[in-house]
C-alpha positions in Angstrom: 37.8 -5.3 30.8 34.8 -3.4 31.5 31.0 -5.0 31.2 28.1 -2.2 30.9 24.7 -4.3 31.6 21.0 -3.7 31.6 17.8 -4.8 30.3 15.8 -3.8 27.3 12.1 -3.7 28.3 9.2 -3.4 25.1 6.8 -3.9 27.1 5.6 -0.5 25.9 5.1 -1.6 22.3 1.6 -2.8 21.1 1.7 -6.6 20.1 0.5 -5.7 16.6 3.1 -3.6 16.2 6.2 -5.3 17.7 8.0 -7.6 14.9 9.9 -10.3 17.0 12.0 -10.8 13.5 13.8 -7.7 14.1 17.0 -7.2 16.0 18.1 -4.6 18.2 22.1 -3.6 19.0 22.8 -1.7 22.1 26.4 -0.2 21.8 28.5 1.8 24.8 29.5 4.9 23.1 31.7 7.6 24.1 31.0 10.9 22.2 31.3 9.3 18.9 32.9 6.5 19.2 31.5 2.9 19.4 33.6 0.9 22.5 31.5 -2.1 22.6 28.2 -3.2 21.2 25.7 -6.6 21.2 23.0 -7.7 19.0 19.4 -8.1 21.0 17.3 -10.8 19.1 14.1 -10.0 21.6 11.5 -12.9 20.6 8.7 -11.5 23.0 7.5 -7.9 24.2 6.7 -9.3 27.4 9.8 -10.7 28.5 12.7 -8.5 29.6 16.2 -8.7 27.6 19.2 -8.8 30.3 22.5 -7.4 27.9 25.8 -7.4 29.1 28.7 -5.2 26.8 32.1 -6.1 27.2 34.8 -3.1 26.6 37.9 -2.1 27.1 38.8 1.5 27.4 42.4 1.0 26.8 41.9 -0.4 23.5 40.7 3.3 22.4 43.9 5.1 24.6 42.0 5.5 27.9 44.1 4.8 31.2 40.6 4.8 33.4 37.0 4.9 32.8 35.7 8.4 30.4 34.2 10.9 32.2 31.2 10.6 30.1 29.4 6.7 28.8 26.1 6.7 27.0 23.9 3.1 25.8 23.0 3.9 22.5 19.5 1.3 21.1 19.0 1.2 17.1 18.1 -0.9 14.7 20.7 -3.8 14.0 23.2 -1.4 11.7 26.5 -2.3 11.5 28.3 -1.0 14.8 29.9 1.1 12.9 27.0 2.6 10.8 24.9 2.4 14.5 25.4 6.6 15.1 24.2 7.4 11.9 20.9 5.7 12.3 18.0 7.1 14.5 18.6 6.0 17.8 17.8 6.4 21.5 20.7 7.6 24.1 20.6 7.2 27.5 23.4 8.8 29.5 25.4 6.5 32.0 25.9 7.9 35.4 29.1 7.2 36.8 29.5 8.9 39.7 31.8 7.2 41.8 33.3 5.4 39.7 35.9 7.5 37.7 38.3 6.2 40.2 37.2 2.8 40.2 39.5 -0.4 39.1 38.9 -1.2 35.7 39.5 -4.5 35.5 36.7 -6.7 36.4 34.6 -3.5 36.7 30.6 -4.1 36.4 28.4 -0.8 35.4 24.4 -1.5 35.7 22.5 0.8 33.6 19.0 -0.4 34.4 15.8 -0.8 32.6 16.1 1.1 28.6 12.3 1.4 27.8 12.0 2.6 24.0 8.6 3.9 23.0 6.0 3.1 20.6 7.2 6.4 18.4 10.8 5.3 18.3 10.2 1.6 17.5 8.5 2.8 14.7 11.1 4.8 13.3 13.4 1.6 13.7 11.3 -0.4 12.0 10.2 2.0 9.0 13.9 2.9 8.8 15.5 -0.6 9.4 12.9 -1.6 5.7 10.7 -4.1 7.9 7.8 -3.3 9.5 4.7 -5.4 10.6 1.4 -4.4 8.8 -1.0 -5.9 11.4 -2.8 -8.5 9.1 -3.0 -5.3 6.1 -1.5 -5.3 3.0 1.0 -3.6 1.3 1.3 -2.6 -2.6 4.4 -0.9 -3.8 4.2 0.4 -7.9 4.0 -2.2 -10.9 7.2 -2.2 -12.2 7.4 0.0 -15.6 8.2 -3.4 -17.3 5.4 -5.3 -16.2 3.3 -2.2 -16.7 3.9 -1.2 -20.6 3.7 -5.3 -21.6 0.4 -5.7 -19.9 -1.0 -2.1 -21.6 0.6 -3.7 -25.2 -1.2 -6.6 -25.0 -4.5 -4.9 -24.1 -3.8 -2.4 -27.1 -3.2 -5.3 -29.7 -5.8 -6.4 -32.4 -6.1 -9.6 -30.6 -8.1 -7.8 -27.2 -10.0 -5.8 -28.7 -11.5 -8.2 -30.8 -13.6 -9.5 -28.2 -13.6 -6.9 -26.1 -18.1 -5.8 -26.6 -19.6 -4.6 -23.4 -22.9 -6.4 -23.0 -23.5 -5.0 -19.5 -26.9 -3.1 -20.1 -27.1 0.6 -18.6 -29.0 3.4 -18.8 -29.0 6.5 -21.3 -28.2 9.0 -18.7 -26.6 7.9 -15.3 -27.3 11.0 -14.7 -31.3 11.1 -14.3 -31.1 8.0 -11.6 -29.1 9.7 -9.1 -30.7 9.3 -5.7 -30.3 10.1 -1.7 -26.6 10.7 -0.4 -25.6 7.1 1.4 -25.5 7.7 5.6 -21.8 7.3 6.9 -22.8 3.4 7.9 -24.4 2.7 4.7 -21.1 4.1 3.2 -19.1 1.7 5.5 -21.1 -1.4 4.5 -20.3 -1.5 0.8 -16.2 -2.5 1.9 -17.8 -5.7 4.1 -20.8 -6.6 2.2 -21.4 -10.1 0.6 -22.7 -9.1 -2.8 -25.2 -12.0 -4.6 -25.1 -11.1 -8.3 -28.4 -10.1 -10.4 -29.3 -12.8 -12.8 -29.9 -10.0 -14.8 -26.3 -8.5 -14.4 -24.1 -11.0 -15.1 -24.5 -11.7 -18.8 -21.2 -11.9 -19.4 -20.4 -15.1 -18.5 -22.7 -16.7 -20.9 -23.8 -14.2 -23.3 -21.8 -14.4 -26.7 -20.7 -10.5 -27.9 -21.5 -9.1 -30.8 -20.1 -6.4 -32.6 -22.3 -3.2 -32.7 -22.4 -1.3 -35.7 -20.4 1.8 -33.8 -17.6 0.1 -33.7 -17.4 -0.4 -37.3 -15.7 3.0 -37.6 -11.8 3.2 -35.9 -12.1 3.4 -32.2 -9.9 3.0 -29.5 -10.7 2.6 -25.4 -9.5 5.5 -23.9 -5.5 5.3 -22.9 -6.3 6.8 -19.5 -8.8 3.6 -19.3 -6.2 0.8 -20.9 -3.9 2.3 -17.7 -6.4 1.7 -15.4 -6.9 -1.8 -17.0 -3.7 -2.7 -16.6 -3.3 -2.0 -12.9 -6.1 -3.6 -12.2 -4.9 -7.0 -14.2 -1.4 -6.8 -12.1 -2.9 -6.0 -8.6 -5.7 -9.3 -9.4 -3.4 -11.4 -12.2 -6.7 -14.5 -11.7 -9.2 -12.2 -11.5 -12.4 -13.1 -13.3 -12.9 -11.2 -16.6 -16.2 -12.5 -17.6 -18.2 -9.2 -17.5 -15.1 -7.1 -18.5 -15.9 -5.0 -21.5 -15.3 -1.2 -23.3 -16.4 -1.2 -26.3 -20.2 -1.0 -26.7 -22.7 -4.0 -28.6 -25.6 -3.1 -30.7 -27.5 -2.1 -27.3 -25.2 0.4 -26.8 -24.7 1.6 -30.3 -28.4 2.6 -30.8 -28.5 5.0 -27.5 -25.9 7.4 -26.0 -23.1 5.8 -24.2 -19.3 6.5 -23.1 -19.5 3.0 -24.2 -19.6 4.1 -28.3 -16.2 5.7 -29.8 -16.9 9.7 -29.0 -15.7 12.2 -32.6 -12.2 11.4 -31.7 -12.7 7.5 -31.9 -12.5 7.4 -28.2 -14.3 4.9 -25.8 -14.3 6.7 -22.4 -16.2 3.5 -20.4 -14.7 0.3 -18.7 -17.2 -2.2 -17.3 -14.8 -4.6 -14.1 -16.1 -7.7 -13.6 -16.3 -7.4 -9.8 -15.4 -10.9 -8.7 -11.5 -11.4 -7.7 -10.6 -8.0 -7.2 -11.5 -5.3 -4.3 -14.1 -3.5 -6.1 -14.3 -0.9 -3.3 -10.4 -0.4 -3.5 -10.7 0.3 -7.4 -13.5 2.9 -6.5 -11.8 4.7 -4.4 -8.4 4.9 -6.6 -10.7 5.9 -9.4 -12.8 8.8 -6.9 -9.4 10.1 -6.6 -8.0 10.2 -10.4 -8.6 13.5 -11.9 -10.2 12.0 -15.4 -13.0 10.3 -13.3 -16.3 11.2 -14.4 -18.0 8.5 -12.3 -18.3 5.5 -11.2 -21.6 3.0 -10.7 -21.4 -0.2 -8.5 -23.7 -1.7 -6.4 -26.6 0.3 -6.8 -24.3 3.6 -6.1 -23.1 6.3 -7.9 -20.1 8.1 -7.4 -20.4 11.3 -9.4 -18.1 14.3 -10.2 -21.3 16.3 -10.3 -22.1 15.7 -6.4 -18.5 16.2 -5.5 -17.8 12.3 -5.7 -20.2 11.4 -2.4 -21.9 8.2 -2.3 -25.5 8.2 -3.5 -28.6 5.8 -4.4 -28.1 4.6 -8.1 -31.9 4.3 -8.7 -31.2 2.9 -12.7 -32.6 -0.6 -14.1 -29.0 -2.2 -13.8 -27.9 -2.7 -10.1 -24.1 -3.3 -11.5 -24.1 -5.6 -8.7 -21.6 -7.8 -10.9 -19.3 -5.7 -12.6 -18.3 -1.7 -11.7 -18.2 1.0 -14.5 -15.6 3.8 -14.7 -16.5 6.9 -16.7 -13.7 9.1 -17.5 -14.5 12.9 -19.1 -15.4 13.3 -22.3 -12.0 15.6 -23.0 -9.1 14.5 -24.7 -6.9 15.5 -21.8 -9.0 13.0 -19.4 -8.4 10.7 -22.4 -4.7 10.9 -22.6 -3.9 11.0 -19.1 -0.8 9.2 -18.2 -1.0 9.4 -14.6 -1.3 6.0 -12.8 -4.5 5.0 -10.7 -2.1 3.8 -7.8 -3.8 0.3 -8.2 -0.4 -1.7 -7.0 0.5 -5.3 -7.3 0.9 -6.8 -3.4 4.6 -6.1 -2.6 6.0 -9.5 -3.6 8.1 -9.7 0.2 4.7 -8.7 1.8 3.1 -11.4 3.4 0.7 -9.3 5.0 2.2 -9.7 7.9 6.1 -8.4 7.4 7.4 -6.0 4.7 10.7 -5.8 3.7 12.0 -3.6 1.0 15.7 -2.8 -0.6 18.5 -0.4 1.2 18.7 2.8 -1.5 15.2 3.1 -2.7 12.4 5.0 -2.3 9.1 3.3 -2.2 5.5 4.7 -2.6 3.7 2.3 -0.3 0.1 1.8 -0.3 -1.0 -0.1 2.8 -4.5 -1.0 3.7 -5.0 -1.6 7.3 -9.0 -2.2 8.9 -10.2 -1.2 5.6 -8.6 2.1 5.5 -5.6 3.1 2.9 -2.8 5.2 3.7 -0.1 6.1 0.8 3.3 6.4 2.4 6.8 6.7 1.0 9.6 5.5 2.4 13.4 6.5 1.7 15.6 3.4 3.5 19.4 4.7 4.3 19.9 1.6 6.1 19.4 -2.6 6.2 19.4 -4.4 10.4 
């Protein structure tokens, strides 16, 4: 019996990054077969994992030692499976020692120092990786989805459903200076105080405007966006929620009143419970977007979407409003807002997801999104 041994040093890999959950195997591998492999379960970056792999080369017809041993590292595959994976090689040297007796025979192979690139791979690939106190939000399932748009279609929520959030006539004419980069950066951390003024909704009873007296319906590109917002924040608070507009709105031009198709193409949030800055910029990026008011900004297709003043008498410091077009292609439009429900295996600290699927990950990490999809082959 042969014993290969070594250690397995990650001391290169940032703490945020390295996942002491996940397991390592480091195999002895001759071309492509696998002669011996262990299972590292490293609990700390900073301490150094001795490995020792017994083998036998007679159990695969050798008489003496190959001419040629690599240590193979990957994620905690199957031994079997191990070669298929992404791994990292490192060639044995074994000079002097082709003629060596076998039995008994002890072949150091050092230090193995993976990288921060290739731990990553095994992580991504293995369907855990850390997210560094982010989140992760994977696609409502189309289930969960088309129940939650029914019940906002029914007779039932749109009973109730009159904005009483007061805005202007035209958005338009309160436009103001382009935010600075930091005044851009302080609407994700800022502690907003709701306007006396703006937050009628929680006590204010609603009351049917005369436009809606004729058939309407909220736009089905809105009732999407609704919907995903609903399954991302299921407790959210709904209080100053609202599409359809009261008599305010019915004696003034709004995307509020049903347009000639019958269409309401305006959805007031209520901002508390949910990310309002995450559901601006999923709406910034949706192509049926208009614009978008919140906290004394406007977000506006007609200044190419960048952050400016919003100068208007309503500071929609309590709820946001989403705009769409006033075409019925921005009105039908199926697409999703990529508003995700928090991946139910996510607890913001460790993501695991299912061997054979491809996921469309939304992670948000220091504030900043990145959409990734991920294709796992294989489970550690």
């Amino acid at each position: 019996m042969i014993t290969l041994t070594g250690t397995l040093d990650l001391g290169r890999i940032p703490d945020e990054q390295f996942d002491p959950h996940f397991h390592l195997r480091v195999a002895v591998v001759f071309y492509d077969q696998v002669l011996g492999s262990v299972i590292l379960k490293p609990v700390s970056r900073a301490l150094p994992l001795a490995f020792s792999i017994p083998f036998s080369p007679a159990q695969f017809g050798f008489r003496r030692l190959p001419a040629a041993l690599s240590v193979v590292i990957g994620a905690d595959a199957a031994a079997i499976d191990l070669l298929a994976t992404d791994t990292l090689r490192h060639e044995v040297s074994l000079a002097g020692l082709l003629h060596a007796p076998m039995e008994g025979l002890a072949i150091p192979v050092g230090t193995l120092r993976p990288g921060i690139a290739q731990y990553g791979r095994w992580l991504v690939g293995s369907g855990c990786f850390p997210l560094a106190g982010g989140t992760a939000c994977t696609p409502p399932a189309g289930g969960d989805l088309d129940a939650e748009i029914a019940a906002l279609d029914s007779e039932d929520a749109r009973r109730n459903d009159y904005t009483i959030e007061s805005e202007d006539d035209n958005p338009a004419r309160f436009v103001g200076a382009a935010l600075c980069a930091d005044e851009e950066r302080a609407l994700d951390v800022m502690e907003i105080n709701p306007d006396a003024t703006d937050d009628r909704g929680a006590r204010q009873v609603r009351v049917a405007g005369d436009c809606s007296g004729r058939p309407w319906h909220v736009a089905p590109s809105l009732v999407r966006l609704r919907a995903e917002i609903n399954l991302r924040w299921p407790d959210r608070d709904k209080r100053s929620d609202g599409t359809i507009g009261d008599q305010s709105h019915c004696e003034r031009p709004s995307d509020h009143n049903p347009n000639e198709r019958g269409s309401v193409n305006a959805f007031d949030v209520d901002k508390d419970g949910i990310a309002p800055m995450e559901v601006v910029r999923a709406a910034l990026l949706h192509p049926s977007t208009n614009y978008v008011i919140f906290n004394k900004t406007i977000w506006s297709r007609a200044y190419g979407f960048r952050a400016r003043q919003y100068t208007g008498a309503n500071p929609h410091t309590a709820h946001l409003h989403v705009s769409i077009l006033s075409t019925e292609a921005a009105e039908q439009d199926s697409r999703g807002w990529r508003i995700w429900p928090l991946a139910a295996a996510s607890s913001v600290d460790r993501l695991c997801i299912d061997v054979g699927r491809t996921y469309e990950l939304m992670l948000t990490l220091d504030g900043k999104q990145f959409e990734v999809a991920l294709t796992v082959l294989r489970a550690h």
